[in-house]
LOPA-761118 format. One record per residue (C-alpha): z, y, x. Coordinates in Angstrom, 1 decimal. Layout:
% residues N
+--------+--------+--------+
:      Z :      Y :      X :
+--------+--------+--------+
:      Z :      Y :      X :
...
+--------+--------+--------+
//
This chain:
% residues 510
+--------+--------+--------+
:      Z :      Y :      X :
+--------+--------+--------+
:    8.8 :  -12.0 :  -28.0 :
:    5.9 :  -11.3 :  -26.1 :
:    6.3 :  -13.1 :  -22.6 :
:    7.0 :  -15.7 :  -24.9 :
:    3.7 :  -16.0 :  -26.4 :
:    1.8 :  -15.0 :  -23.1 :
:    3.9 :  -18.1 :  -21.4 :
:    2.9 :  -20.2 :  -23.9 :
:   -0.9 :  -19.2 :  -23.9 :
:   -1.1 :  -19.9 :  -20.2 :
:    0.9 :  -22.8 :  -19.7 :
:   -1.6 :  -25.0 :  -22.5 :
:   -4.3 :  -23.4 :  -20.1 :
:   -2.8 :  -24.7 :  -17.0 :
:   -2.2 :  -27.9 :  -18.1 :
:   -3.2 :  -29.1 :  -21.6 :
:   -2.2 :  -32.6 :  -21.9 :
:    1.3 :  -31.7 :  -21.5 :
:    3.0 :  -31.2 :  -24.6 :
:    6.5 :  -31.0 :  -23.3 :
:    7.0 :  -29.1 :  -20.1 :
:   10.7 :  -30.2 :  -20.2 :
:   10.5 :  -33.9 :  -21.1 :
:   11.9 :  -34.9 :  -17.3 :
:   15.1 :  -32.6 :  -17.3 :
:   14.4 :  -31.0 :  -14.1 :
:   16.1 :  -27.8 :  -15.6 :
:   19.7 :  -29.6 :  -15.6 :
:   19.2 :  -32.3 :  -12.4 :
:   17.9 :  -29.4 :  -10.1 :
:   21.1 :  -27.8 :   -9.6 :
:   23.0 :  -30.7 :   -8.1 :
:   19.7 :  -31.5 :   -6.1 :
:   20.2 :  -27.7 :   -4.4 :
:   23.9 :  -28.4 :   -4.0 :
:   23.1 :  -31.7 :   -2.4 :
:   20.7 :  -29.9 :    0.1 :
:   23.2 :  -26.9 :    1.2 :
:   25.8 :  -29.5 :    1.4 :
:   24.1 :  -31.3 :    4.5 :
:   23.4 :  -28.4 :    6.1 :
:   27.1 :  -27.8 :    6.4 :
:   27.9 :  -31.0 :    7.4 :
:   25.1 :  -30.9 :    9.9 :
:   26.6 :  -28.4 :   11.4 :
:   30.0 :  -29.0 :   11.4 :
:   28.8 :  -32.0 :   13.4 :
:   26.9 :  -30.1 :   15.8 :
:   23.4 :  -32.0 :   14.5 :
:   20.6 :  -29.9 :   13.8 :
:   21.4 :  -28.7 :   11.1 :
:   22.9 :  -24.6 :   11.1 :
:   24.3 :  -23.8 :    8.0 :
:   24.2 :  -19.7 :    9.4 :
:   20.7 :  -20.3 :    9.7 :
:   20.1 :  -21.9 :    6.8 :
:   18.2 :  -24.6 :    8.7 :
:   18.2 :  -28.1 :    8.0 :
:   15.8 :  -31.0 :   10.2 :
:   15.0 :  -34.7 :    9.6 :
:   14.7 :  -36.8 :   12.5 :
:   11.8 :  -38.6 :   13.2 :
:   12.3 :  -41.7 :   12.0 :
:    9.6 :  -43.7 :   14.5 :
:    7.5 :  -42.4 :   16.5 :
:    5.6 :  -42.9 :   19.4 :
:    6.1 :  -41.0 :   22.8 :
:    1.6 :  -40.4 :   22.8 :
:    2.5 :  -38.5 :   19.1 :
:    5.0 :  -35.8 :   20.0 :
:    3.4 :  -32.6 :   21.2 :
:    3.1 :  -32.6 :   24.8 :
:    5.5 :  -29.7 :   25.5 :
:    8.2 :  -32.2 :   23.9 :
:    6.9 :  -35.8 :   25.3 :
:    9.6 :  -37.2 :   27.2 :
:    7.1 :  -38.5 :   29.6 :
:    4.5 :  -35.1 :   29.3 :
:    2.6 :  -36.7 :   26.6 :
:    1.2 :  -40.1 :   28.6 :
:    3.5 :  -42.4 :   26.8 :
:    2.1 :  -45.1 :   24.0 :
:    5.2 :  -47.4 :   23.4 :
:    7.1 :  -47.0 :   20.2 :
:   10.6 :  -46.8 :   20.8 :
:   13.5 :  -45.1 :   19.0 :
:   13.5 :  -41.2 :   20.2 :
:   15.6 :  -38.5 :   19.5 :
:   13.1 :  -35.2 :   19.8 :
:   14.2 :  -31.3 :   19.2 :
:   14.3 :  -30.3 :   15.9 :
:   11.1 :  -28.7 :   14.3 :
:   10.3 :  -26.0 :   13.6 :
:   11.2 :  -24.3 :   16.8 :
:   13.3 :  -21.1 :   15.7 :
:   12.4 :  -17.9 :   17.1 :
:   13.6 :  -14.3 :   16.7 :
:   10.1 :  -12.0 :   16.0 :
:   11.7 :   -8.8 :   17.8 :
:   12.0 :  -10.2 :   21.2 :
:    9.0 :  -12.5 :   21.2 :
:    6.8 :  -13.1 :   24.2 :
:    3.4 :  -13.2 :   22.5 :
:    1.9 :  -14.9 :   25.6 :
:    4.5 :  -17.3 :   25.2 :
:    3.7 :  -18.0 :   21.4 :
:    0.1 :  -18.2 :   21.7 :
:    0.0 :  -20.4 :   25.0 :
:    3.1 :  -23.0 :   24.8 :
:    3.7 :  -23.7 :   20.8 :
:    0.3 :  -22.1 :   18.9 :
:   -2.0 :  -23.6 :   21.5 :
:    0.3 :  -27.2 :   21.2 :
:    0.6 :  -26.9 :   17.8 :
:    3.9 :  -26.6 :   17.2 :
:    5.5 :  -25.5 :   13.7 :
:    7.8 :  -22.7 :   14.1 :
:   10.5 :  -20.4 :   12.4 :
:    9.9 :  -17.0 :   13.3 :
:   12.9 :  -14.4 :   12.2 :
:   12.9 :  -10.8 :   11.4 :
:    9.6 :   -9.5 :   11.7 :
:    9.5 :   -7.5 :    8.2 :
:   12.2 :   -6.2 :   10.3 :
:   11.0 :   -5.8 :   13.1 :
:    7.3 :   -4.7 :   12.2 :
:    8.8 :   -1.9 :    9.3 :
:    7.4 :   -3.5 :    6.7 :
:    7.7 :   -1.0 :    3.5 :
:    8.4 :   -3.6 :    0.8 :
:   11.6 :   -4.5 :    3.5 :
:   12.6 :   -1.4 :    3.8 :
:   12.6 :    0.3 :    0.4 :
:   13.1 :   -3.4 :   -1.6 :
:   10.1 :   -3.0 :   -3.4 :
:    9.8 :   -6.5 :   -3.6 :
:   12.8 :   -7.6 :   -5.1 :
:   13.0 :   -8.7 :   -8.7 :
:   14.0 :   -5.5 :  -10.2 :
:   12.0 :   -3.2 :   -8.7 :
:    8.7 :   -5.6 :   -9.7 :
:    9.8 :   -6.1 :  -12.9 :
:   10.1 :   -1.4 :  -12.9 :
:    7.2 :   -1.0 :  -11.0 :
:    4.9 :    1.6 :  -12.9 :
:    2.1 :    0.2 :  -11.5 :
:    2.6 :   -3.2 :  -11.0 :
:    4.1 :   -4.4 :  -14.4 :
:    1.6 :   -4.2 :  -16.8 :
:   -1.2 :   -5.7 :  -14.0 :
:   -1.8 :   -9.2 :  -14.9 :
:   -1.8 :  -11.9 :  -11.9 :
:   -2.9 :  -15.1 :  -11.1 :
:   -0.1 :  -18.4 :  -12.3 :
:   -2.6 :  -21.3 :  -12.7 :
:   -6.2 :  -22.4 :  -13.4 :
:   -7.4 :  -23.6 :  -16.7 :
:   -9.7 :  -27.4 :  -16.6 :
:  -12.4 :  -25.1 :  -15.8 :
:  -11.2 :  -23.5 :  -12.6 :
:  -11.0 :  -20.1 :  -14.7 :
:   -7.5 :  -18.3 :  -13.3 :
:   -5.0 :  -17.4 :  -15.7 :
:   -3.4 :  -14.4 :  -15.6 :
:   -0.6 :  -13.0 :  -17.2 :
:    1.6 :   -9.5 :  -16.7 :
:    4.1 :   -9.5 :  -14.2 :
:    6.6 :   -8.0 :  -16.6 :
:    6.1 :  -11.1 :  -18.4 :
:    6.1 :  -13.6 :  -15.8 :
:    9.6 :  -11.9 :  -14.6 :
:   10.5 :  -12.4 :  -17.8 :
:    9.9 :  -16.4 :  -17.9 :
:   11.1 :  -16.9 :  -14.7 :
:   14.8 :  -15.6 :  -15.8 :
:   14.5 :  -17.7 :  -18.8 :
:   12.1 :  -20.7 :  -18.9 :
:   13.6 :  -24.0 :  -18.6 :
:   10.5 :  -25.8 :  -17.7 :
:   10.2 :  -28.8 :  -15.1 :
:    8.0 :  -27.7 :  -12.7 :
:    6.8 :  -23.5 :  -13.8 :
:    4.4 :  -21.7 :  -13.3 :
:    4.2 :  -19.8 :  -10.4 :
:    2.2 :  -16.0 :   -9.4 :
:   -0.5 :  -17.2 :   -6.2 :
:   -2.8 :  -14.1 :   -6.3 :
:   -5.6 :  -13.6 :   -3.7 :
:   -7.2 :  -10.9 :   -5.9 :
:   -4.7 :   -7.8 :   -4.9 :
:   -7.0 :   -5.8 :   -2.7 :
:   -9.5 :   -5.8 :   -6.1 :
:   -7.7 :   -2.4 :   -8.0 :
:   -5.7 :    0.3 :   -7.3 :
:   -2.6 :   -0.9 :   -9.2 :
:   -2.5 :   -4.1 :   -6.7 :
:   -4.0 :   -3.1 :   -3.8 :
:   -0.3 :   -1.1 :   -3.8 :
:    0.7 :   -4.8 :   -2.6 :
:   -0.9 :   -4.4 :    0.5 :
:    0.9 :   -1.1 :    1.7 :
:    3.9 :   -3.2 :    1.3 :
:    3.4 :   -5.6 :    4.5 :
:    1.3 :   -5.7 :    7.8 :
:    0.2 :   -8.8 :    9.4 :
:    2.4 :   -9.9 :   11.8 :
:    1.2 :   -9.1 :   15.2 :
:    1.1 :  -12.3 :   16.4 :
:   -1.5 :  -13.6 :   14.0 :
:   -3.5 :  -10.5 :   14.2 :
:   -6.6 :  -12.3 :   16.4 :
:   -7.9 :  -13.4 :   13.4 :
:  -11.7 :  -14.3 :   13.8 :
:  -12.4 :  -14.2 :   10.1 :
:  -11.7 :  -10.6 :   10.6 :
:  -15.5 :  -10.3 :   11.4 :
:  -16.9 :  -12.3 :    8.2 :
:  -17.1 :  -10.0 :    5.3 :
:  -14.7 :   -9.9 :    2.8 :
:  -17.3 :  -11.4 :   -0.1 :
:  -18.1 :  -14.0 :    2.5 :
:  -14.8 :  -15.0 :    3.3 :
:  -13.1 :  -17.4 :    1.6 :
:   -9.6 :  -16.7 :   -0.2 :
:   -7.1 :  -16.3 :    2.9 :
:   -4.3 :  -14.3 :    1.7 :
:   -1.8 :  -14.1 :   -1.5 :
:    1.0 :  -12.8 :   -3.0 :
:    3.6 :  -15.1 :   -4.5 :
:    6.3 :  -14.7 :   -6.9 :
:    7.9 :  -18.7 :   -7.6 :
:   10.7 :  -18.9 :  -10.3 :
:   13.0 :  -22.4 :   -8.9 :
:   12.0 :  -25.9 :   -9.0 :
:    7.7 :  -24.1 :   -9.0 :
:    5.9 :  -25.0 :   -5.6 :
:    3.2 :  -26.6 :   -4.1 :
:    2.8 :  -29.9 :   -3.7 :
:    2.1 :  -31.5 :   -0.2 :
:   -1.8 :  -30.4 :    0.9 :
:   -3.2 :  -29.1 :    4.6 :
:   -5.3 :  -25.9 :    4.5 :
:   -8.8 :  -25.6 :    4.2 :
:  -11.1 :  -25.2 :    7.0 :
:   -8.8 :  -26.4 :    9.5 :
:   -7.1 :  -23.1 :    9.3 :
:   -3.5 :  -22.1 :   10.2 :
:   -1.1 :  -20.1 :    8.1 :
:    1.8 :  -18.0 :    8.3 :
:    4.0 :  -17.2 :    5.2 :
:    6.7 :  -15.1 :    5.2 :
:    9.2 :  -15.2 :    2.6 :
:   11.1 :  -11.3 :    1.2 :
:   13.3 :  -12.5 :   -1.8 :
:   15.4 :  -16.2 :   -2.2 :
:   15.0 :  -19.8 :   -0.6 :
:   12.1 :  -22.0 :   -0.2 :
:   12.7 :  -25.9 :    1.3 :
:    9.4 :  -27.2 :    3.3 :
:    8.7 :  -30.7 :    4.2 :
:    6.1 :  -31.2 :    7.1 :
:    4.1 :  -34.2 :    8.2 :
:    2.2 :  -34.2 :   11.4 :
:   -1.5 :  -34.5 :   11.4 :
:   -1.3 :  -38.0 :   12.7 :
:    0.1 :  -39.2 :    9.1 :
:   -1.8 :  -40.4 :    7.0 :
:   -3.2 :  -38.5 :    3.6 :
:   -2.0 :  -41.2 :    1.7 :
:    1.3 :  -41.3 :    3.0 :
:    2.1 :  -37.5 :    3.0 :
:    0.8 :  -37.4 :   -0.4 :
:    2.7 :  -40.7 :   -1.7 :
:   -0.6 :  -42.3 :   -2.3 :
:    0.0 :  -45.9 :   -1.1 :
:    1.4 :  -47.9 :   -3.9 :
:    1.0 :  -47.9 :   -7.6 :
:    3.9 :  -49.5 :   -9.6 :
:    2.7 :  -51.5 :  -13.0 :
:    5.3 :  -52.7 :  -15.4 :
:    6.5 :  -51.9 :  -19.0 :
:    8.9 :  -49.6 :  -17.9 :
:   10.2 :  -46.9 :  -15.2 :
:   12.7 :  -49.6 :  -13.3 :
:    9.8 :  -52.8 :  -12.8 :
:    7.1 :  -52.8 :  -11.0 :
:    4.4 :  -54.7 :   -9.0 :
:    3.8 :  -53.5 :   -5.7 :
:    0.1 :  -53.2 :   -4.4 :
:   -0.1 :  -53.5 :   -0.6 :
:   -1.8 :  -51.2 :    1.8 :
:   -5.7 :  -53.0 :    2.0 :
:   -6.1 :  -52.6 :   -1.7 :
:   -8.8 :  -50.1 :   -2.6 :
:   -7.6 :  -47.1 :   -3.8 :
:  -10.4 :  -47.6 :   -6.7 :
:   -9.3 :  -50.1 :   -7.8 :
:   -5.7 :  -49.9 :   -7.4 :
:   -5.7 :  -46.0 :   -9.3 :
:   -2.6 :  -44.7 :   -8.4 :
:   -0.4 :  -42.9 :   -6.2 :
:    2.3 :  -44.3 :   -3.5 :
:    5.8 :  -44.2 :   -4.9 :
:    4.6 :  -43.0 :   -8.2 :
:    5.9 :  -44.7 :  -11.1 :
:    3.5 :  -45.0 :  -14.1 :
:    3.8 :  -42.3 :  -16.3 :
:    5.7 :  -40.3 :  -13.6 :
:    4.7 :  -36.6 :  -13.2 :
:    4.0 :  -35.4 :   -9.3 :
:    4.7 :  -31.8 :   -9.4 :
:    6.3 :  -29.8 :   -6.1 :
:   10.2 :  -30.8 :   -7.8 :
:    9.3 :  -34.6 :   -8.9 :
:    7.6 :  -34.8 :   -5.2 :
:   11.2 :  -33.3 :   -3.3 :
:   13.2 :  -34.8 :   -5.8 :
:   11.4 :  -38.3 :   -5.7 :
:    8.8 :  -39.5 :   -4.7 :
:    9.4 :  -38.0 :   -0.9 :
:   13.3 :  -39.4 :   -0.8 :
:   11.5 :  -43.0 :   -1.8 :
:    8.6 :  -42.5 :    1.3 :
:   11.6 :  -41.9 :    3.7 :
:   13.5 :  -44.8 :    2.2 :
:   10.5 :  -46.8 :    2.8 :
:   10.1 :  -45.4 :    6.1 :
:   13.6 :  -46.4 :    7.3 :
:   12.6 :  -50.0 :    6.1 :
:    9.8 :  -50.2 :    8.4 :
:   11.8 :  -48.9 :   11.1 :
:   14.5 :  -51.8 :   11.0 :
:   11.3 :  -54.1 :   10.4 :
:    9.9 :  -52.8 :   13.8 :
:   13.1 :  -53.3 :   16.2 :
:   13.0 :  -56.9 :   14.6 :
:    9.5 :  -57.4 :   15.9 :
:    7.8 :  -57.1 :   12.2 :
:    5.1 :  -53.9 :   13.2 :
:    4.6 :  -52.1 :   10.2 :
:    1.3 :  -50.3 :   11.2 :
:    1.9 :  -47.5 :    8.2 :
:    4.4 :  -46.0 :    9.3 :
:    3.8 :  -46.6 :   13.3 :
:    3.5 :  -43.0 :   13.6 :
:    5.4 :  -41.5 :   10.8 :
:    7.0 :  -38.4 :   10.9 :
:    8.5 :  -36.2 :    8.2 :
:   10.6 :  -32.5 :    8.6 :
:   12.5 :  -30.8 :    6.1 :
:   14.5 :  -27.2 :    5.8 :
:   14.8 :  -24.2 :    4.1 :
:   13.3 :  -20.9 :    4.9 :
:   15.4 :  -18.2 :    3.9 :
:   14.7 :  -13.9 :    3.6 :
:   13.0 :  -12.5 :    6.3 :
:   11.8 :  -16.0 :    8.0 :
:    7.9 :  -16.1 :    8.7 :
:    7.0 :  -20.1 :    8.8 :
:    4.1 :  -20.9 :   10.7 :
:    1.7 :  -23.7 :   10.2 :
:   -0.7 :  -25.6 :   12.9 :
:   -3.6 :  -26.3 :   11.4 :
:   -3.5 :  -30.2 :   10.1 :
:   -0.2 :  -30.1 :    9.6 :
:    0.4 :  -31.9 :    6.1 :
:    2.9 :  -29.1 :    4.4 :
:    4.6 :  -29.3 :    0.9 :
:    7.0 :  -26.1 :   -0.5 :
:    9.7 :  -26.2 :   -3.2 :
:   11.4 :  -22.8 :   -4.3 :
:   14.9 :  -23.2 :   -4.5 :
:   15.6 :  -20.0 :   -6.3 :
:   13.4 :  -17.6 :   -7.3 :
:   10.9 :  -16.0 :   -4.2 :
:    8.8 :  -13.2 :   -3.8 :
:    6.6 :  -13.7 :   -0.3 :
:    3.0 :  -13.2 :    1.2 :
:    1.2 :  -16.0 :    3.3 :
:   -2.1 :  -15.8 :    4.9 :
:   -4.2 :  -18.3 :    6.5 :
:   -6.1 :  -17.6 :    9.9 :
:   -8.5 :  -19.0 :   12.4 :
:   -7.4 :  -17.7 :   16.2 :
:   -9.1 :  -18.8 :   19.0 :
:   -6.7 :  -21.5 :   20.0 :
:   -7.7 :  -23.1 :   16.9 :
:  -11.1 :  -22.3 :   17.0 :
:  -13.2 :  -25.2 :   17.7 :
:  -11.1 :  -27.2 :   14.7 :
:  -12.2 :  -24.1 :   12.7 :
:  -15.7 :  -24.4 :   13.1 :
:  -16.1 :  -27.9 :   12.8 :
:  -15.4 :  -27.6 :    9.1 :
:  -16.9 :  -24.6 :    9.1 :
:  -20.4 :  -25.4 :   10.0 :
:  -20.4 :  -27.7 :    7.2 :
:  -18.3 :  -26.4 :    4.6 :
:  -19.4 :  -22.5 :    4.6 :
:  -23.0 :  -23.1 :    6.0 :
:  -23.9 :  -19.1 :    5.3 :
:  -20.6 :  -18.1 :    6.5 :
:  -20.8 :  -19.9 :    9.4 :
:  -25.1 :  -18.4 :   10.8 :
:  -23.3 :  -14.7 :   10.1 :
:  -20.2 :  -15.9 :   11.9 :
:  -21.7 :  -17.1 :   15.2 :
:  -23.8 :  -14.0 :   15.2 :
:  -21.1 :  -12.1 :   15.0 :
:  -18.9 :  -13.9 :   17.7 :
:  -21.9 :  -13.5 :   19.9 :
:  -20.6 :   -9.7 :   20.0 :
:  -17.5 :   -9.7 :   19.8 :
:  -16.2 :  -12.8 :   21.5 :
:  -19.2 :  -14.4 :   23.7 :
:  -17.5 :  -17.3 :   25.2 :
:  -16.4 :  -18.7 :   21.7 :
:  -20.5 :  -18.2 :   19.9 :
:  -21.4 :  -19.9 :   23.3 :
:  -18.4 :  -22.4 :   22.3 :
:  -19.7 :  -23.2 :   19.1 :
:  -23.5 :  -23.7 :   20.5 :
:  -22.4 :  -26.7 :   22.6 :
:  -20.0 :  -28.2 :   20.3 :
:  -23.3 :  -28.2 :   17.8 :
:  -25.4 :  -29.7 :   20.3 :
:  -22.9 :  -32.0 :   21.7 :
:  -22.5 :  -33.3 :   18.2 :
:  -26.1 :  -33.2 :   17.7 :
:  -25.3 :  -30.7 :   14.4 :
:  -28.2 :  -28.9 :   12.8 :
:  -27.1 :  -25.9 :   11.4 :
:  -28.5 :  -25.5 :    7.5 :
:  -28.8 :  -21.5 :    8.3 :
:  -30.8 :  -20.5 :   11.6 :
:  -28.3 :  -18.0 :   12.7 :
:  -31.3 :  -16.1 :   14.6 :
:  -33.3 :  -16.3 :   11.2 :
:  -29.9 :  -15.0 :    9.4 :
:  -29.6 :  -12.7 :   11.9 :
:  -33.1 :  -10.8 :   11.3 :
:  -32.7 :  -11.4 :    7.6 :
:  -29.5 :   -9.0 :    8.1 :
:  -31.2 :   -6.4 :   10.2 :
:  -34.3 :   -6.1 :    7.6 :
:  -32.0 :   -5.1 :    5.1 :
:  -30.2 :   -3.2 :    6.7 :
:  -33.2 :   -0.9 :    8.1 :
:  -34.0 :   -1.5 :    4.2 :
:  -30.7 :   -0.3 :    3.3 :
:  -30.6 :    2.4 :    5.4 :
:  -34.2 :    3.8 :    4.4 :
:  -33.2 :    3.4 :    0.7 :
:  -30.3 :    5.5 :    1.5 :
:  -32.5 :    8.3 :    3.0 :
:  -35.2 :    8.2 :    0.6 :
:  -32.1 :    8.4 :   -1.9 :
:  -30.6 :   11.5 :   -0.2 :
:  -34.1 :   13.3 :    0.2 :
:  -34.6 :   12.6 :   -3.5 :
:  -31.4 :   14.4 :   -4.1 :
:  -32.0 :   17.3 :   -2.1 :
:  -34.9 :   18.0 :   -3.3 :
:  -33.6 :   18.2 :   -6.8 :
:  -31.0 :   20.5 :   -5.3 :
:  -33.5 :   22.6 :   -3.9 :
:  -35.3 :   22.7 :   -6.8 :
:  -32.2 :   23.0 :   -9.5 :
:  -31.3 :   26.3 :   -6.8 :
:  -35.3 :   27.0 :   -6.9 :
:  -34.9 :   27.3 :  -10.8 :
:  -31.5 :   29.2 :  -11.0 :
:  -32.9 :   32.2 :   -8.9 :
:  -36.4 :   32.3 :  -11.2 :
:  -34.0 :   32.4 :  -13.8 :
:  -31.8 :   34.6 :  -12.4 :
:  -34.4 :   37.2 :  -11.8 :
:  -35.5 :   36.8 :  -15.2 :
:  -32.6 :   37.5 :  -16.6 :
:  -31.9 :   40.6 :  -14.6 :
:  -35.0 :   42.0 :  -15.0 :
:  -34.4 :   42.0 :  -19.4 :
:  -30.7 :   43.0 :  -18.3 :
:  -32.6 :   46.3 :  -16.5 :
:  -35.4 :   46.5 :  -19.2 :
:  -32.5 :   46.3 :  -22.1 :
:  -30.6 :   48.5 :  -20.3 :
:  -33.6 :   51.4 :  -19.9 :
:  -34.1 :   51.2 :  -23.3 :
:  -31.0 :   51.7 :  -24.4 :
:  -30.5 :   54.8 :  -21.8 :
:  -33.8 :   56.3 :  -23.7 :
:  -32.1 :   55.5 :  -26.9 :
:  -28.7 :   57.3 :  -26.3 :
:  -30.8 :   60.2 :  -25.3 :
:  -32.9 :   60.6 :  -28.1 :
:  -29.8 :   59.8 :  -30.4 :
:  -27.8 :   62.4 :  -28.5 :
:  -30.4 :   65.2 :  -28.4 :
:  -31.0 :   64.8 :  -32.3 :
:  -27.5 :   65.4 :  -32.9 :
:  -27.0 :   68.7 :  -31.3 :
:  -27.0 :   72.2 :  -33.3 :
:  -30.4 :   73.6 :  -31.7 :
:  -32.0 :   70.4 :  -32.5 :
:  -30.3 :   71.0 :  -36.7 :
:  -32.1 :   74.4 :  -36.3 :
:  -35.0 :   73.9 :  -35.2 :
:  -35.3 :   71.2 :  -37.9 :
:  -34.6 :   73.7 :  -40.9 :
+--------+--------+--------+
//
């Protein structure tokens, strides 16, 4: 068939080395896994935890912490405390309904903190079109006239080419494919055609993330900030914190998703399960390599078993239930006196975001996403003034061009943050590699450039108007002055024919 052979094409493009993309069984374990999941949510709630099975929301504890690590809105002692000590904090995400939202409130006492929430019903509430007439839903994708046959983005080739593949088709695999971990639709490029740019008609950004400073870099300057996503289950994204020191908000139209966050104070290595690398002949033996060996040399991943694959399902399925084990370890080592400085400020959160829920992100938050049934959604990520100066620290050095048109334009639009950005650089004695006053005259030049070609242009063109209408009147009068000579002569020749047809004229010709 052929989705079949498209599938096929793209997943030896995505990952070539694997031959068998159903070698771990993830097809037949994953539904007990799901099961499993819903199952404590129910019980959660039955026993008043934090779990709320009507919500569809299910939180770890934090298994140790210390008071100086929870946000400061939630510090039992306002955020001064530094002794470890078992704690029992509110659940995260904080769950919020989107049509009776303070923004104030948002911005000030859990953006500002940084403080994950759940946000419901804004498609709702902000009358988004794809909520309101289902265009978003499976079917109606798979009908769309001018959506089907447009090929999107479900992986990159060794390269960093993107492979693409028609929607029809992708729908198509994700009913049938029985792949571990499958490829999943995370395209940036639907503003680029008329087909997809449909996409965007279907949503608005929420207007609490609307105070998007990027909003003033140019859209070829920018760098990718927004995509549509279409996951079959057990696809995802493993655990990873958005570039630039950004923030995100993804909102989710169609099935289940299940989330696990770690604070910024975690470790990379931890989040990611990067800590110990197990050597043995098989899956069940191992030697364990202890935190101060280099990761060089040690060439491996925490909780990874040799051979074992670390996709978005073998990571929730796993290697993250084997991080927590190991977490709960170092907490019973800790009350016994035995510090286990890993895990001193470990923190993990899990639940499931269900239709209609818009999760939002802190910047630094580590953040890992597992689709529990098939999804459609839209995420975005943002830089608002609250996280500004995190922003432009990476910023400055990551997007150096960006960043001179950036302050330049700040310096318009929002003064106190370009004036921001100025001390941080001196204060951090940071040398920008783009003079944004040199950038800034570079811009104007061509755009007095741009703007005289653009006359020169137009007086070129109406002078050849001029000249074309110059040239159709000469014409013109041309041709109506053969139409009057043809037309004389042909008056003087009716007469003549017409007076040598008459009797006196046969007469006097005999």
């Amino acid at each position: 068939m052929p989705w079949e052979k498209e599938m096929e094409r793209a997943r030896r493009g995505h990952r070539p080395s694997l031959k068998n993309w159903e070698r771990d069984g993830m097809y037949e374990k994953f539904p007990a896994f799901v099961r499993s999941i819903r199952q404590q949510q129910q019980q959660r709630s039955s026993d008043g935890d934090d779990g709320d099975d009507d919500k569809g929301i299910y939180c770890m504890r934090w298994l140790l912490l210390p008071t100086s690590s929870l946000p400061t809105s939630f510090s039992e002692d306002g955020g001064s405390g530094s002794s470890t000590k078992s704690i029992h904090p509110p659940s995260l995400p904080v769950v919020l309904d989107g049509a009776n939202l303070d923004h104030n409130f948002f911005a000030s006492s859990l953006e500002a903190k940084g403080i994950p929430c759940i946000i419901r019903n804004i498609p709702l509430a902000e009358g988004w079109r794809c909520h309101s007439n289902k265009s978003w839903e499976l079917s109606a994708l798979y009908n769309d006239p001018l959506l089907r046959n447009r090929k999107f983005k479900c992986g990159e080739d060794d390269d960093g080419k993107s492979i693409r593949v028609k929607l029809k088709h992708f729908l198509q695999y994700q009913q049938h494919n029985k792949d571990d971990s499958p490829l999943y639709v995370f395209d940036g490029a639907f503003d680029d055609d008329r087909k997809a740019k449909k996409i965007l008609d279907g949503y608005e950004i929420p207007s609490l993330f609307r105070d998007d400073l990027f909003r003033f870099v140019s859209e070829s300057r920018r760098p990718p900030y927004r995509w549509f996503l279409v996951g079959p289950e057990r696809s995802g994204t493993t655990v990873h914190i958005d570039p630039l020191a950004t923030a995100a908000w993804n909102t989710l139209l169609v099935g289940q998703k299940r989330w696990v966050l770690f604070p910024p104070q975690v470790p990379k290595s931890l989040a990611k399960g990067k800590r110990y690398v197990y050597r043995g002949e098989d899956d069940d033996v191992g030697v364990l390599f202890p935190p101060q060996v280099p990761k060089s040399l040690a060439k491996g991943k925490r909780y990874v078993y040799r051979g074992e694959d670390d996709e978005a399902v073998h990571y929730f399925m796993t290697i993250l239930p084997r991080i927590q084990s190991a977490a709960r370890e170092a907490a019973k080592r800790n009350f016994t006196g035995d510090r286990d400085d890993v895990f001193s400020d470990f923190a993990c959160y899990e639940f499931t975001q269900n239709p209609g829920d818009t999760v939002f992100i802190p910047n630094g938050w580590w953040h890992g996403v597992l689709n529990l049934t098939h999804t459609v959604g839209i995420t975005q990520n943002f830089c608002s003034p609250r996280n500004f100066p995190q922003v432009w620290k990476k910023t400055r050095t990551g997007r150096k061009m960006m960043a001179a048109k950036w302050i330049n334009q700040l310096d318009g639009k929002y003064p106190d943050l370009a004036k921001l950005a100025r001390e941080m650089n001196i204060r951090d004695n940071f040398v920008m590699r783009y003079n944004p006053e040199t950038v800034k005259r570079r811009d104007e030049h061509k755009k007095r450039m741009k703007q005289q070609r653009r006359l020169l242009l137009d007086s070129q063109q109406q002078q050849r108007n001029n000249n074309n209408n110059n040239s159709g009147s000469d014409n013109n009068n041309i041709e109506k002055s053969k139409h009057n000579h043809h037309s004389t002569t042909n008056h003087r020749e009716h007469k003549r024919t017409r007076r040598d047809s008459s009797p006196n004229s046969v007469v006097e010709g005999c």
